[in-house]
N, C-alpha and C positions, 0 to 999 in steps of 0.2 A: 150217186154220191157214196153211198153204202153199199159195200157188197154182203156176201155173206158170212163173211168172216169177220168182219169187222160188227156185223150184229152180235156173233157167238160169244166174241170178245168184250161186247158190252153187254150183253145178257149177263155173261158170267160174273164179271165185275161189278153189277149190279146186285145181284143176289148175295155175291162173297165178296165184296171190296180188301177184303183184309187176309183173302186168299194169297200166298207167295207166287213171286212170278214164276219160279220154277214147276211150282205146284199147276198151275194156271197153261201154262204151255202143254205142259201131256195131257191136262185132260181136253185141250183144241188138239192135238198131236200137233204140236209145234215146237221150233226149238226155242229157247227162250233168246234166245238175238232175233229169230224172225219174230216173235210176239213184241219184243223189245222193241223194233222199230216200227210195228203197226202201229205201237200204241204210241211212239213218237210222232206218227202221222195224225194220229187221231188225234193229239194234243196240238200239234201244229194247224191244225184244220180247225180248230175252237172248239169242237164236239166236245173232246174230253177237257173238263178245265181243270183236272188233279181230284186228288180225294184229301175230304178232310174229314175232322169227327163231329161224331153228332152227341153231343151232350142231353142230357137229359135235365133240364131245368127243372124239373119237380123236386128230381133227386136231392137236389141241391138246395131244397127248401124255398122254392119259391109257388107257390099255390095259387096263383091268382094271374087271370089271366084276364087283359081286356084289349077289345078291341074299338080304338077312336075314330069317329069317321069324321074329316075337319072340311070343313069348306073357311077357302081364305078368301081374303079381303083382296081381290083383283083389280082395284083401281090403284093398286101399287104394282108398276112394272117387274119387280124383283121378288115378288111376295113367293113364287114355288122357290125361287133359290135361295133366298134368305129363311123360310121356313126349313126348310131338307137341310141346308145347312146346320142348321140348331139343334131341328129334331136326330140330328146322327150325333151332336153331345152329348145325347142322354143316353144312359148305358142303362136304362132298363126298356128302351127300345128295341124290341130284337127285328124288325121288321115294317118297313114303309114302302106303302105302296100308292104310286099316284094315276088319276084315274079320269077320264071325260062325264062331263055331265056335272050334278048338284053337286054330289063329293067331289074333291076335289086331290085329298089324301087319305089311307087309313095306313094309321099306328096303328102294332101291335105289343101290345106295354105290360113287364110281368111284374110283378111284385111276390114280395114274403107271405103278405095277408093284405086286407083290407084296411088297416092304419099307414101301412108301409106304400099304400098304391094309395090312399088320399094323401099323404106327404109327396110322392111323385108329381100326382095332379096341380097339388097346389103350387107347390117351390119350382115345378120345372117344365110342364106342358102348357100351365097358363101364361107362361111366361116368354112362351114361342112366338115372335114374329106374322101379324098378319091375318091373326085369326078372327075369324067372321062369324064362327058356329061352331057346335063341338058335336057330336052323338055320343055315346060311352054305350057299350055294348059287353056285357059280362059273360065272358066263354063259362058253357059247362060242362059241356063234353067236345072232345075232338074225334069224331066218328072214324074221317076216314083222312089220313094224312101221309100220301105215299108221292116220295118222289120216282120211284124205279118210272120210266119209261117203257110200253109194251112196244119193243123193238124187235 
């Protein structure tokens, strides 16, 4: 599927995303129309899905990090779509993830502090569609958080 160029291609843009493409092509020794269309293949192929930015939520004052692990109420036919539905209203959801076994979904839900994440709680997660259980799990450190791919 990959050859070995198309790995170099994504090594590098893993490491440097925000490398220019001219910049990018000499250090593959390529011209930037041939990287140009590899990388046109590589996006047409769904490998590459585009680059976007990574924000830093801390930065930005938000401190508080938890993770919900829900089990929903399964004797309603619609309860994963009617839940994921709602839970993607909430904008201090940054992440849902759904899952086989007891859980069923986890939220990952940021807040300012701990006043700002019991206001969430109450006015807008209990308020979800379907819910059977809740866990609440309070991140304290993020040891190791890497998207890059060993490609």
């Amino acid at each position: 599927m990959l050859d070995d160029l198309d790995r170099r291609i994504l090594r590098n843009l893993q490491a440097e995303p925000t490398l220019p493409l001219p910049e990018l092509a000499d250090r593959l020794s390529l011209t930037t129309s041939r990287l140009s269309r590899r990388l046109d293949k590589l996006q047409d192929a769904g490998i590459l899905r585009g680059q976007r930015a990574v924000i830093d939520w801390q930065a930005l004052g938000y401190a508080v990090e938890v993770s919900l692990r829900i089990t929903l109420d399964k004797t309603q036919s619609n309860a994963f779509d009617d839940f994921i539905s709602a839970a993607r209203e909430v904008a201090e959801v940054i992440e849902i993830q759904t899952f086989l076994g007891r859980v069923d979904v986890r939220l990952s839900v940021i807040a300012r502090d701990m006043p700002h994440y019991q206001e969430i709680y109450r006015s807008q997660i209990l308020t979800l569609p379907h819910i059977a259980d809740i866990e609440a799990l309070m991140h304290v450190a993020r040891i190791k958080s890497e998207e890059s791919l060993p490609i």
